[in-house]
C-alpha positions as semicolon CSV with decimal commas, in nm:
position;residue;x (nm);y (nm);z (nm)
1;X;-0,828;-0,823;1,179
2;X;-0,902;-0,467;1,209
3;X;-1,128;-0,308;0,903
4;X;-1,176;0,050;0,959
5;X;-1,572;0,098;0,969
6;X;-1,670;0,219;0,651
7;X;-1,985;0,367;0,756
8;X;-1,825;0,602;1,056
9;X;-1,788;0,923;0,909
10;X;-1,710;1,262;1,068
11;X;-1,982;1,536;1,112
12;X;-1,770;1,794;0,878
13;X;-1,757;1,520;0,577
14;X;-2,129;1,586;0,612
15;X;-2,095;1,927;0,589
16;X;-1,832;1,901;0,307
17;X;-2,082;1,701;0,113
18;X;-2,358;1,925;0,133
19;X;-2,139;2,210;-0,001
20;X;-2,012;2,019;-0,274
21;X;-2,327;1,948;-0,409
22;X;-2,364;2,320;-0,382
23;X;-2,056;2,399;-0,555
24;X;-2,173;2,126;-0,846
25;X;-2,525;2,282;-0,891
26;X;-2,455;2,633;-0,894
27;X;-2,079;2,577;-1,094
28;X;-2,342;2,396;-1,379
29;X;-2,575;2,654;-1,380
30;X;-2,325;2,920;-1,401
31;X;-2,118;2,768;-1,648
32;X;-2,451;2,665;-1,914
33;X;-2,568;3,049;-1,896
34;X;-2,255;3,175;-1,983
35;X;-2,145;2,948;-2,275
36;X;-2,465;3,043;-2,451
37;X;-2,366;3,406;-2,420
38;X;-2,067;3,341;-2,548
39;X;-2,165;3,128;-2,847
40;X;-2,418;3,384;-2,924
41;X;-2,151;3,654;-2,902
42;X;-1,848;3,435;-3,101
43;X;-2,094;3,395;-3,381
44;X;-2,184;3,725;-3,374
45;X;-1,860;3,891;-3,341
46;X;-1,638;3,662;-3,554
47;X;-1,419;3,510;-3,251
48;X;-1,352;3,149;-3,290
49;X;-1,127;3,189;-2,977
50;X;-1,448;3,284;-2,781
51;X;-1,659;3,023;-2,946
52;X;-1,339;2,730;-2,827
53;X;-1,399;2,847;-2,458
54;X;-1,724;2,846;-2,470
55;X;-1,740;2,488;-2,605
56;X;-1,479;2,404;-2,322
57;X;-1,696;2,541;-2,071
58;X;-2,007;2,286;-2,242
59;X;-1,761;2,040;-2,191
60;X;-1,678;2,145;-1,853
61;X;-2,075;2,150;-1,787
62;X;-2,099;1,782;-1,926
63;X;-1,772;1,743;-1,664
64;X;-1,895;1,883;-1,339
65;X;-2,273;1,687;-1,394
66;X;-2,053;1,386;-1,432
67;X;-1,887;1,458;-1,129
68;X;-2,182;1,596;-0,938
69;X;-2,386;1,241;-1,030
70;X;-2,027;1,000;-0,935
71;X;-2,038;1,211;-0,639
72;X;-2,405;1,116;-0,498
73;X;-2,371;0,782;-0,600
74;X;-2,025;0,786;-0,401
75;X;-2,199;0,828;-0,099
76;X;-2,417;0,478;-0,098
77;X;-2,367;0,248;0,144
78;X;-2,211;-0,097;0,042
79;X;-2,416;-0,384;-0,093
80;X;-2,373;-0,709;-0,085
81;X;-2,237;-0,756;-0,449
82;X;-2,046;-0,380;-0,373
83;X;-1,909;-0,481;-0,099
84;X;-1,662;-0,159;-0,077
85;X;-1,963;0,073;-0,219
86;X;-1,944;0,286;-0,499
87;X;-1,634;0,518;-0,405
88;X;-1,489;0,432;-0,771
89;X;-1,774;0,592;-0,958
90;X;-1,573;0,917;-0,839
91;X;-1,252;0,824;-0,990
92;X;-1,457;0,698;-1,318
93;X;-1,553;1,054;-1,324
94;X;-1,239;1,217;-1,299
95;X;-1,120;0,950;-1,600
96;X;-1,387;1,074;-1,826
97;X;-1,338;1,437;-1,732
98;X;-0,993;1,445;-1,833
99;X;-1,091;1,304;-2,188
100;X;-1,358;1,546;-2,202
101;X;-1,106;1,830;-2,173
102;X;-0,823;1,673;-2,367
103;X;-1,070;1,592;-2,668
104;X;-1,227;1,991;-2,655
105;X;-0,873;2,125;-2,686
106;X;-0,802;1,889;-2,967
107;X;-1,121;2,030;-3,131
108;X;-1,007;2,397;-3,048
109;X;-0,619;2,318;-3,203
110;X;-0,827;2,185;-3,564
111;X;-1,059;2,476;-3,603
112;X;-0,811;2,719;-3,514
113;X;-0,548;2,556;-3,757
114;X;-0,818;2,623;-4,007
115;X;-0,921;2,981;-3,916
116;X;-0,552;3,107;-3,915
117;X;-0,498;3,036;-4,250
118;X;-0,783;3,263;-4,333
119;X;-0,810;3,491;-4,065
120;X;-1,220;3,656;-4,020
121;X;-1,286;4,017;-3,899
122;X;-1,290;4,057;-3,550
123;X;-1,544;4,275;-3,353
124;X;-1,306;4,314;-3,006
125;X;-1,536;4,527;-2,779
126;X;-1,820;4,201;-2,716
127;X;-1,596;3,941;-2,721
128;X;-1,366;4,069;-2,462
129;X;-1,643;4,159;-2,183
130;X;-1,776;3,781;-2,293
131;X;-1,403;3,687;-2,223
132;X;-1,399;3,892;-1,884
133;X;-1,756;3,720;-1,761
134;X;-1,601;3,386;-1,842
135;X;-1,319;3,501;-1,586
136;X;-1,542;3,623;-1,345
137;X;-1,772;3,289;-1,391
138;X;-1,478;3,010;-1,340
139;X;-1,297;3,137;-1,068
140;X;-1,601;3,240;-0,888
141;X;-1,705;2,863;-0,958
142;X;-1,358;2,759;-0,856
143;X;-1,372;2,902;-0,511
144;X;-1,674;2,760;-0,450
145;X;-1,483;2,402;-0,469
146;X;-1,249;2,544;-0,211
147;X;-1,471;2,575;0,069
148;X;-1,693;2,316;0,313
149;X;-1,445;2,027;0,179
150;X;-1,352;1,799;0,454
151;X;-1,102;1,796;0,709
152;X;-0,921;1,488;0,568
153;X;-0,815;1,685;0,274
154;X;-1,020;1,774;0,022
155;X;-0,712;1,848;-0,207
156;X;-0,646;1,499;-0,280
157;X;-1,028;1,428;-0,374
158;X;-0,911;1,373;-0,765
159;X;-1,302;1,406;-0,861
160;X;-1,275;1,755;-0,702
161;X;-0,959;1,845;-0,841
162;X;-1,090;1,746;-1,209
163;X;-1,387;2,003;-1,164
164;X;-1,136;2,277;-1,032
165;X;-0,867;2,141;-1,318
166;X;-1,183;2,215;-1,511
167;X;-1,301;2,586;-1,407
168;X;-0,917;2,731;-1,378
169;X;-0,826;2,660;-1,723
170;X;-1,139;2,778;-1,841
171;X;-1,057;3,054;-1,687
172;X;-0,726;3,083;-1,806
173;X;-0,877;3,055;-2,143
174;X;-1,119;3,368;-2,138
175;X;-0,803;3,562;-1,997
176;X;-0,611;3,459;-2,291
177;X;-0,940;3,542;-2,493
178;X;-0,989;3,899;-2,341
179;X;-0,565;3,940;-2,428
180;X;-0,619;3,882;-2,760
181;X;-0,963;4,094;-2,827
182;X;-0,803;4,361;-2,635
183;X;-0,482;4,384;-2,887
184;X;-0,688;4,289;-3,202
185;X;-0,865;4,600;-3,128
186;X;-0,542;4,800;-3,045
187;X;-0,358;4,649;-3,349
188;X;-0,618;4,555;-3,589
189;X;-0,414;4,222;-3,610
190;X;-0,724;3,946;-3,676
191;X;-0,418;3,634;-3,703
192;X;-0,390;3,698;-3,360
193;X;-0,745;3,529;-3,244
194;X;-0,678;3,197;-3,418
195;X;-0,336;3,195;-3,270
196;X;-0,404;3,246;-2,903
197;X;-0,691;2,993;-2,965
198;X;-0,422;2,720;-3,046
199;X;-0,220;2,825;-2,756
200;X;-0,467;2,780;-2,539
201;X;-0,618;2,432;-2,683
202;X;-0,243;2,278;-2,640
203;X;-0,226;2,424;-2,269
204;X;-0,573;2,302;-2,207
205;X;-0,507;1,987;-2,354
206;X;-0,213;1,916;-2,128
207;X;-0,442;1,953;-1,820
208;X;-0,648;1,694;-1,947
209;X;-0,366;1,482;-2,012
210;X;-0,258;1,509;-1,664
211;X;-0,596;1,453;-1,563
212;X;-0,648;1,164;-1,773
213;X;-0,242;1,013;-1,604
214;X;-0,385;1,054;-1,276
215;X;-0,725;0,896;-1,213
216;X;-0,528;0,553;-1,416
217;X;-0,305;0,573;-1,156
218;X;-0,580;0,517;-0,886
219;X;-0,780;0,350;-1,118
220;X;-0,502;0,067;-1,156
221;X;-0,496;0,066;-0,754
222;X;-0,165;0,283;-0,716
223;X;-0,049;0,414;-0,421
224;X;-0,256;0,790;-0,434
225;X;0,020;1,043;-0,453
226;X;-0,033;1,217;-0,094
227;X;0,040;0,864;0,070
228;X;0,435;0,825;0,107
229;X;0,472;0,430;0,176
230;X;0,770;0,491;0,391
231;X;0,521;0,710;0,603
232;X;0,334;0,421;0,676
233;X;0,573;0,176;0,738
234;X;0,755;0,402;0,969
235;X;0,388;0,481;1,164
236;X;0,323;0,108;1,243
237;X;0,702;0,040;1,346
238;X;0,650;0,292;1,561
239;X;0,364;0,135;1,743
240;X;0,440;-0,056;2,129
241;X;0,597;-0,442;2,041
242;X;0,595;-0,379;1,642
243;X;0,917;-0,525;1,501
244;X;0,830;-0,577;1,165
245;X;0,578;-0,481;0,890
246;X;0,549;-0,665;0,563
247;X;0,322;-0,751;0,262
248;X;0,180;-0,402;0,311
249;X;-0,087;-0,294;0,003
250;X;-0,206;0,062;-0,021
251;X;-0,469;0,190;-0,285
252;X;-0,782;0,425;-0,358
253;X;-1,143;0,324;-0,272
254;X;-1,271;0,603;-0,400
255;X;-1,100;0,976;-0,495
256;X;-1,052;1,050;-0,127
257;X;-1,079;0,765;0,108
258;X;-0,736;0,491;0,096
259;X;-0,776;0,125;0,259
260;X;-0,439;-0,045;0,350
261;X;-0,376;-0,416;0,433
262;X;-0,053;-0,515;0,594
263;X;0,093;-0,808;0,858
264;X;0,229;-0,711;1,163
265;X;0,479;-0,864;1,332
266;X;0,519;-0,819;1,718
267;X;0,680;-0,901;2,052
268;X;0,536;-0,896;2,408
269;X;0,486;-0,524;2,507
270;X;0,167;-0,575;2,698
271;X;-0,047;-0,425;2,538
272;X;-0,308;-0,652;2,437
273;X;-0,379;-0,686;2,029
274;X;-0,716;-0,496;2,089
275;X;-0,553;-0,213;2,210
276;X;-0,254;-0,247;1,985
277;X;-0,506;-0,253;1,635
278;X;-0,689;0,051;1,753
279;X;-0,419;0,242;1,836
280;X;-0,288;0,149;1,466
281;X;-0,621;0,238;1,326
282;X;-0,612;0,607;1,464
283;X;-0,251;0,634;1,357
284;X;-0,302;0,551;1,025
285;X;-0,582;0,735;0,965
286;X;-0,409;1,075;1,107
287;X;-0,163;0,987;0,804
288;X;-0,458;0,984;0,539
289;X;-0,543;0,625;0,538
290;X;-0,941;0,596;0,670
291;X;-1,001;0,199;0,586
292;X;-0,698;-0,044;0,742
293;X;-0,709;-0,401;0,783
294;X;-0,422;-0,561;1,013
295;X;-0,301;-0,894;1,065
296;X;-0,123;-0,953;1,350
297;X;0,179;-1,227;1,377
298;X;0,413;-1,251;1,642
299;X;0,713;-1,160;1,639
């Protein structure tokens, strides 16, 4: 046997960590100072379009502390109940995230329903410089997930991806927001507020849905999507003696580390199995899979 050592870590996963808790912290802080504006502002102004994103970007608040929390407690070391730690509180995260979103747009759909069959007066001028902060806000926020990840790519980290998911439709939303303010103003056309509100919840909605598809998939111990089983099979072939690889298991120990069991079967190449399981280990782990256990059977 061969585990990979779960408490090795790279110096830039230290790094990444560090600014991912930045990105969490100032992304919240952000985020709750601007969907009080915009309430404020919606109920001021009449624009139930502004008052949906800013209750999506409460929700994505309630999201990213959710992430921010499964994130820290990601990053304990195993005990001896949790014997593989407490990686999964990540991919909990990303679960409840994707509800979070898909039940806001469902909200958003209802009162917009409801508001477009009795369309309110529409002061455009606050509600689209609200919209335009809320553009500003998210993708600022957003970038701020794209930098100090990892080097063992950070794109795959699913509790990462639900906070971006998160921050880019917002911001998608307060474009569509600004759109609509903008040609209410132009046209005088108040339907058109409601409407773009219930275009957005449904495209917001599907995010979440996606969201929600994804962390069961790791949740249920799938393969993660950026691990092609043929890819590993091939990369332990390919290893000095190997001449068969079978009961082979891949899945998720947390939203961006994958353990893999598998036999081996080999002839005399002399290399000795020491050598032979290490130079596995490093292969598999250039491929994206940090935590392997080997057996080795001859051939």
């Amino acid at each position: 046997m061969a585990p990979h050592e779960p408490g090795h870590r790279h110096p830039q996963q230290h790094i990444g960590r560090a600014g991912l808790a930045s990105a969490f912290r100032w992304s919240i802080l952000l985020n709750t100072a601007l969907s009080v504006a915009q309430i404020v502002i919606g109920i001021g102004f009449g624009s139930l379009a502004l008052i949906g994103d800013a209750i999506h970007n409460l929700g994505d608040v309630a999201g990213l502390a959710l992430g921010w929390g499964a994130e820290r407690l990601s990053t304990r070391p195993p005990s001896e109940r949790f014997t593989y730690g407490f990686g999964r509180s990540t991919q909990l995260a990303a679960l409840i995230n994707g509800v979070l979103v898909a039940m806001a747009s469902a909200v958003m759909v209802v009162e917009a329903i409801q508001r477009l069959q009795s369309p309110e007066p529409l002061v455009s001028g606050p509600v689209a410089w609200a919209a335009a902060a809320g553009i500003v806000v998210n993708l600022g926020s957003a970038q701020l997930f794209g930098h100090g990840g990892d080097h063992h790519g950070h794109s795959h980290d699913l509790n990462r991806r639900a906070a971006v998911i998160h921050l880019l439709s917002d911001a998608l939303v307060s474009l569509a927001v600004l759109l609509s303010a903008l040609l209410v103003g132009i046209t005088g056309w108040h339907w058109l507020d409601p409407l773009t509100a219930i275009g957005v919840g449904v495209a917001v909605g599907y995010t979440g849905v996606v969201l929600i598809r994804d962390a069961l998939v790791v949740l249920f111990d799938g393969i993660p999507a950026h691990i092609k089983p043929d890819q590993v099979r091939a990369t332990l072939l390919a290893l000095p003696g190997v001449v068969d690889v079978h009961h082979v298991h891949i899945w998720s120990l947390s939203t961006t580390q994958v353990a893999l069991t598998a036999h081996v079967c080999r002839c005399e190449s002399g290399m000795g199995d020491l050598d032979l399981l290490h130079q596995a280990k490093d292969a598999l782990a250039a491929i994206g899979v940090e935590h392997s256990t080997l057996q080795l059977e001859p051939g």
